[in-house]
C-alpha positions as a Markdown table, in Angstrom:
| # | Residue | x | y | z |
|---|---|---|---|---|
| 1 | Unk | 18.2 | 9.9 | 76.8 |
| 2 | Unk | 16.3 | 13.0 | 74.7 |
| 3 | Unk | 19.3 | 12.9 | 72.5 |
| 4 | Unk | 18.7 | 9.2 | 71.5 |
| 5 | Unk | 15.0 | 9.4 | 71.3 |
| 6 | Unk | 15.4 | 12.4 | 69.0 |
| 7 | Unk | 18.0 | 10.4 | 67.1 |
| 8 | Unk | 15.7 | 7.5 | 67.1 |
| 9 | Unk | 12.8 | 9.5 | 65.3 |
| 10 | Unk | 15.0 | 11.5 | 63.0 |
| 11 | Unk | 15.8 | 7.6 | 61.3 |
| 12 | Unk | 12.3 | 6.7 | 61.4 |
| 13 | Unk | 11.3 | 9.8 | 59.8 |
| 14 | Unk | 14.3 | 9.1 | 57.2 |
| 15 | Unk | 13.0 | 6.0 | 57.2 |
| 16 | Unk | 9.3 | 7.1 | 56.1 |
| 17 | Unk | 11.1 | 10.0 | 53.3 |
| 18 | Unk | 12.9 | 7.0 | 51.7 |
| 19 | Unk | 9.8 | 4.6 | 51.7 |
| 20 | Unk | 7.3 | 7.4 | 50.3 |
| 21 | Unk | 10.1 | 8.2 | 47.2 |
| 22 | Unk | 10.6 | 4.6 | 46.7 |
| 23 | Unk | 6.9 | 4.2 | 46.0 |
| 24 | Unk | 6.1 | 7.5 | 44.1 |
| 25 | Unk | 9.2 | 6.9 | 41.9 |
| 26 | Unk | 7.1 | 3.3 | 41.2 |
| 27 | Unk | 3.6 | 4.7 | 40.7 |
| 28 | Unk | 5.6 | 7.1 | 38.5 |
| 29 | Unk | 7.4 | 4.1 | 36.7 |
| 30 | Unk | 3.5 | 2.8 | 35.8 |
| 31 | Unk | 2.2 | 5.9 | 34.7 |
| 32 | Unk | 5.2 | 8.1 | 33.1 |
| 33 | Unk | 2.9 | 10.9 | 32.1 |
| 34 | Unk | 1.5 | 11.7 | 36.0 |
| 35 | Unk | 2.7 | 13.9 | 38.3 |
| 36 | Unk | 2.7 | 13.4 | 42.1 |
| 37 | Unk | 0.2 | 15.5 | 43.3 |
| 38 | Unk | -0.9 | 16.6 | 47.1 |
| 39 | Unk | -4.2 | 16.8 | 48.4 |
| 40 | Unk | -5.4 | 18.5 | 52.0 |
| 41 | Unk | -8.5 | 17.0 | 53.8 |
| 42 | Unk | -10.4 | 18.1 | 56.2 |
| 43 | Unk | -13.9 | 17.7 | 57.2 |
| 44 | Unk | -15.4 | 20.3 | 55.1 |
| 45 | Unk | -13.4 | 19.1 | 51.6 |
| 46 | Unk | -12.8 | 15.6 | 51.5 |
| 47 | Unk | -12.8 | 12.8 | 49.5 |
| 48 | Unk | -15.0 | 10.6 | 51.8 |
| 49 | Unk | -18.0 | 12.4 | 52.2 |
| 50 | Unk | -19.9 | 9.8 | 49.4 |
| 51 | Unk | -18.6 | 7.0 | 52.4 |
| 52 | Unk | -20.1 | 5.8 | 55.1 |
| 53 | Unk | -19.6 | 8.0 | 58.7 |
| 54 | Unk | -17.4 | 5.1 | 59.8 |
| 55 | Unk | -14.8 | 5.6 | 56.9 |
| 56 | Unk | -14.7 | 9.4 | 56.7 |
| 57 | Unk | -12.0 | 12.1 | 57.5 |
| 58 | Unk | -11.3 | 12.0 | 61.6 |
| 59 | Unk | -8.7 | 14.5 | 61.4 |
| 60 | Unk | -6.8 | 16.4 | 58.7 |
| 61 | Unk | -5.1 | 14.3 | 56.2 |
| 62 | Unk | -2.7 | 15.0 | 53.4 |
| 63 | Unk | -3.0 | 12.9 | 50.5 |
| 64 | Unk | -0.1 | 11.8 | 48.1 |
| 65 | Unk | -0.1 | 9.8 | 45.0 |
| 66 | Unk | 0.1 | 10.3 | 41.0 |
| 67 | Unk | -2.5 | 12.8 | 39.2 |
| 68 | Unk | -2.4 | 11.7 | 35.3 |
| 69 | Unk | -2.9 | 15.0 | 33.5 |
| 70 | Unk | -6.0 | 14.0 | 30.1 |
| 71 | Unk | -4.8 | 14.6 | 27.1 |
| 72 | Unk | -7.4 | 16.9 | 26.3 |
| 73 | Unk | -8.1 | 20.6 | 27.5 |
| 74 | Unk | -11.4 | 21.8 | 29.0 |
| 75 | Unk | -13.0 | 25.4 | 27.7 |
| 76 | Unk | -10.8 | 27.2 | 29.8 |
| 77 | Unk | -7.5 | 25.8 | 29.0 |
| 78 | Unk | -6.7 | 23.7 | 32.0 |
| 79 | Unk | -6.2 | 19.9 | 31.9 |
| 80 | Unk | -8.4 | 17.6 | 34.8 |
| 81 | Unk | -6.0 | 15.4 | 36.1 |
| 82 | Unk | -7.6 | 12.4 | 37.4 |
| 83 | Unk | -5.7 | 10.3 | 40.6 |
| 84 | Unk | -4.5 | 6.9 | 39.3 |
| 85 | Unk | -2.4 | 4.4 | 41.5 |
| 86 | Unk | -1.5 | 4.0 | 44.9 |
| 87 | Unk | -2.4 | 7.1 | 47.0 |
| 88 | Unk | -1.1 | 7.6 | 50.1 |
| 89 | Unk | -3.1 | 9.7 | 53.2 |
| 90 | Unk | -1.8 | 10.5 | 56.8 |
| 91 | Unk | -2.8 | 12.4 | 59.3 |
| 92 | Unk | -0.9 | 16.0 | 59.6 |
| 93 | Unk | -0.6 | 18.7 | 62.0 |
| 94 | Unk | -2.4 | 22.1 | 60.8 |
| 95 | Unk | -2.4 | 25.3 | 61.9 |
| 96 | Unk | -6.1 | 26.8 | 62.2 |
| 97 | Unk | -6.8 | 30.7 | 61.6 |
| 98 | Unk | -10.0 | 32.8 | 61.3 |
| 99 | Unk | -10.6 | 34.9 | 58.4 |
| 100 | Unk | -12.5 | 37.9 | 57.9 |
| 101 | Unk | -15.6 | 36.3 | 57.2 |
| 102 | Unk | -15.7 | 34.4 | 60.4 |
| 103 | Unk | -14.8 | 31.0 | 58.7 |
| 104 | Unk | -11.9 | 28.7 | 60.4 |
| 105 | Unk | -9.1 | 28.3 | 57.4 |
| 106 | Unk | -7.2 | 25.1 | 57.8 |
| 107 | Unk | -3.8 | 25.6 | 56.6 |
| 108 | Unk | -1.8 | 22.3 | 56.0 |
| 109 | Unk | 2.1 | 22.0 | 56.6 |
| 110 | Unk | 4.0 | 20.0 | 54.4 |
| 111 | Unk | 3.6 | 16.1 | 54.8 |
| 112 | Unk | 7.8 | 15.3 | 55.6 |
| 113 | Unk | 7.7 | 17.5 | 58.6 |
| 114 | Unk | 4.1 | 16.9 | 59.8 |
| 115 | Unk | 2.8 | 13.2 | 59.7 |
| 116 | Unk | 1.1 | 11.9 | 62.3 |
| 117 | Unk | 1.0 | 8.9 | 60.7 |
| 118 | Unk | -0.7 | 7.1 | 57.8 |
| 119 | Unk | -4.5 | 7.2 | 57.5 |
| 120 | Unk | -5.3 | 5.2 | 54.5 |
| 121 | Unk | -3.9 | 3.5 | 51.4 |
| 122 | Unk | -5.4 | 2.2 | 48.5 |
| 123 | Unk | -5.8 | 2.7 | 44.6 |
| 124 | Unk | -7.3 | 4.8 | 42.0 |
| 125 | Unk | -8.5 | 4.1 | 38.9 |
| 126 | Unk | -9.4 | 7.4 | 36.9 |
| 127 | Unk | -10.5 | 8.9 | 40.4 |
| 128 | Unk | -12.2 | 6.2 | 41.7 |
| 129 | Unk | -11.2 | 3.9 | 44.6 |
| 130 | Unk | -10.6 | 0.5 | 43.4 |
| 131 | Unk | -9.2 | -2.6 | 44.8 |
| 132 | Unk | -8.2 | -3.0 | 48.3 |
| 133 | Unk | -8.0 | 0.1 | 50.9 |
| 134 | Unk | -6.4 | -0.2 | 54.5 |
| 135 | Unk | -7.5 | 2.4 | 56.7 |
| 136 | Unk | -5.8 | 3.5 | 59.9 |
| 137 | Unk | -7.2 | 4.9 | 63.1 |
| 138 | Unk | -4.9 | 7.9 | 64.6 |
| 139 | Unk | -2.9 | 5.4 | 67.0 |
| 140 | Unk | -2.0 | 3.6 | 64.3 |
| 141 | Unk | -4.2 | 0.1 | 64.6 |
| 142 | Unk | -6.2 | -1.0 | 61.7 |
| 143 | Unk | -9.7 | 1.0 | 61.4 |
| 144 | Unk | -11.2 | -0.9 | 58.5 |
| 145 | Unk | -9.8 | -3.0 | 55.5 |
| 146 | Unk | -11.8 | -3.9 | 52.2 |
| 147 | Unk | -12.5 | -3.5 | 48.6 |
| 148 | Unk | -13.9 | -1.1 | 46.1 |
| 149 | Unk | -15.0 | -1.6 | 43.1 |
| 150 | Unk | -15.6 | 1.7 | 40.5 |
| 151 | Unk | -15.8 | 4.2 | 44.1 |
| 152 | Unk | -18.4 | 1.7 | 46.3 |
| 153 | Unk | -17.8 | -0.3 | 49.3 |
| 154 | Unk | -18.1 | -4.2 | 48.5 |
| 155 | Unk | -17.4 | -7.3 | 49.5 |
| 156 | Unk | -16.5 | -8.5 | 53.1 |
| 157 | Unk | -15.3 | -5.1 | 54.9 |
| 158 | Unk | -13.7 | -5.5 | 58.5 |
| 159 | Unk | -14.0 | -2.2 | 60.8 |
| 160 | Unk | -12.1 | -2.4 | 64.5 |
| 161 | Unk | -12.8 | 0.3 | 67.1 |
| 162 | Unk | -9.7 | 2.5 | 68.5 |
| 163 | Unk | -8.9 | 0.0 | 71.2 |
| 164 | Unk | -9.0 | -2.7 | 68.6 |
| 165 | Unk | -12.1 | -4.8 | 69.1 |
| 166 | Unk | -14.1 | -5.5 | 66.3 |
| 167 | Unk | -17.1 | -2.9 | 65.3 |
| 168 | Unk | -19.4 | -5.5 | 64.6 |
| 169 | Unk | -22.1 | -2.4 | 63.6 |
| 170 | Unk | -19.7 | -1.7 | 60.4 |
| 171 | Unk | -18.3 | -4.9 | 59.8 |
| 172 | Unk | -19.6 | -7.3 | 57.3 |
| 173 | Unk | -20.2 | -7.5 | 53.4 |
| 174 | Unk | -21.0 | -5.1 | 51.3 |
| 175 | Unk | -23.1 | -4.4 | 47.9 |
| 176 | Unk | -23.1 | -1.2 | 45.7 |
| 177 | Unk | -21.7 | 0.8 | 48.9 |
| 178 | Unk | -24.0 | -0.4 | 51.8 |
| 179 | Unk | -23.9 | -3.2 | 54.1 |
| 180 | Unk | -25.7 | -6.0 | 52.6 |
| 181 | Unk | -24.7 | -8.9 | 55.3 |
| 182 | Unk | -23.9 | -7.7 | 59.0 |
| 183 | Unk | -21.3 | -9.5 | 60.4 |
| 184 | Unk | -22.9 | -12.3 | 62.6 |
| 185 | Unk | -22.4 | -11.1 | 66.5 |
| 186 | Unk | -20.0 | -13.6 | 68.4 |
């Protein structure tokens, strides 16, 4: 029986490899001068700290997608490399350590042997969100779904709770980021 259930997840995590190389090698395909790029999140470096506390990291995350490197160079030489297409984040396992200093130093493992599972998904567009997001709740249901348009919440936006009920204090449209029209209560 442990023999097949390791079997079992070593095809699923095949599975997964072949999906996430299928859909860089795309995003690569619509922007041949990008590079895939990774990108660790945590709660004290994230990209969600300009969202609302209901869309922000809940645990580690390591984001993948296509960086497009501008053609010009800043002062010092280097290139800023903006994230463009479909980006991909999931939840990882980490290993934790203290430095010197006292401070708790997250180090993140590499995404084929560590995925919890996927966190969100969604575009950029010259490092802003755009278009539709899914995000994803550790046990995998649906945390919230909606649209951004140049990095702000807006539109309708649905949110569910961990066991799947609707969280009718998020939920509802949005304007500029912030919620314009509460869902009505059923």
């Amino acid at each position: 029986m442990t023999r097949t259930l390791l079997l079992l997840w070593s095809l699923s995590c095949l599975a997964a490899c072949d999906a996430r190389r299928s859909l860089e090698a795309a995003e690569l395909a619509r922007f041949p001068t990008g590079v895939i790029f990774e990108d660790c999140e945590n709660a004290q470096k994230n990209w969600t700290h300009e969202l609302p506390e209901c869309l922000r990291v809940q645990l580690p995350m390591l984001g993948r997608g296509v960086c497009v490197p501008r053609p010009e160079a800043r002062p010092d030489g280097a290139r800023d490399a903006p994230r463009w297409g479909v980006w991909t984040y999931e939840y990882v396992r980490v290993a934790q350590t203290q430095s010197p200093d006292g401070s708790i130093v997250t180090h993140f493992r590499d995404l084929d042997r560590s995925s919890l599972g996927i966190a969100a998904r969604g575009e950029y567009q010259d490092n802003q969100l755009e278009g539709a997001w899914t995000f994803r709740h550790l046990n995998g249901l649906e945390r919230a779904h909606g649209n951004f348009r140049a990095g702000a919440m807006t539109g309708p936006w649905s949110f569910w709770l961990e066991d799947g009920t609707v969280d009718t204090a998020h939920t509802g449209v949005y304007a500029n980021g912030v919620l314009s029209s509460p869902a009505a209560p059923k």
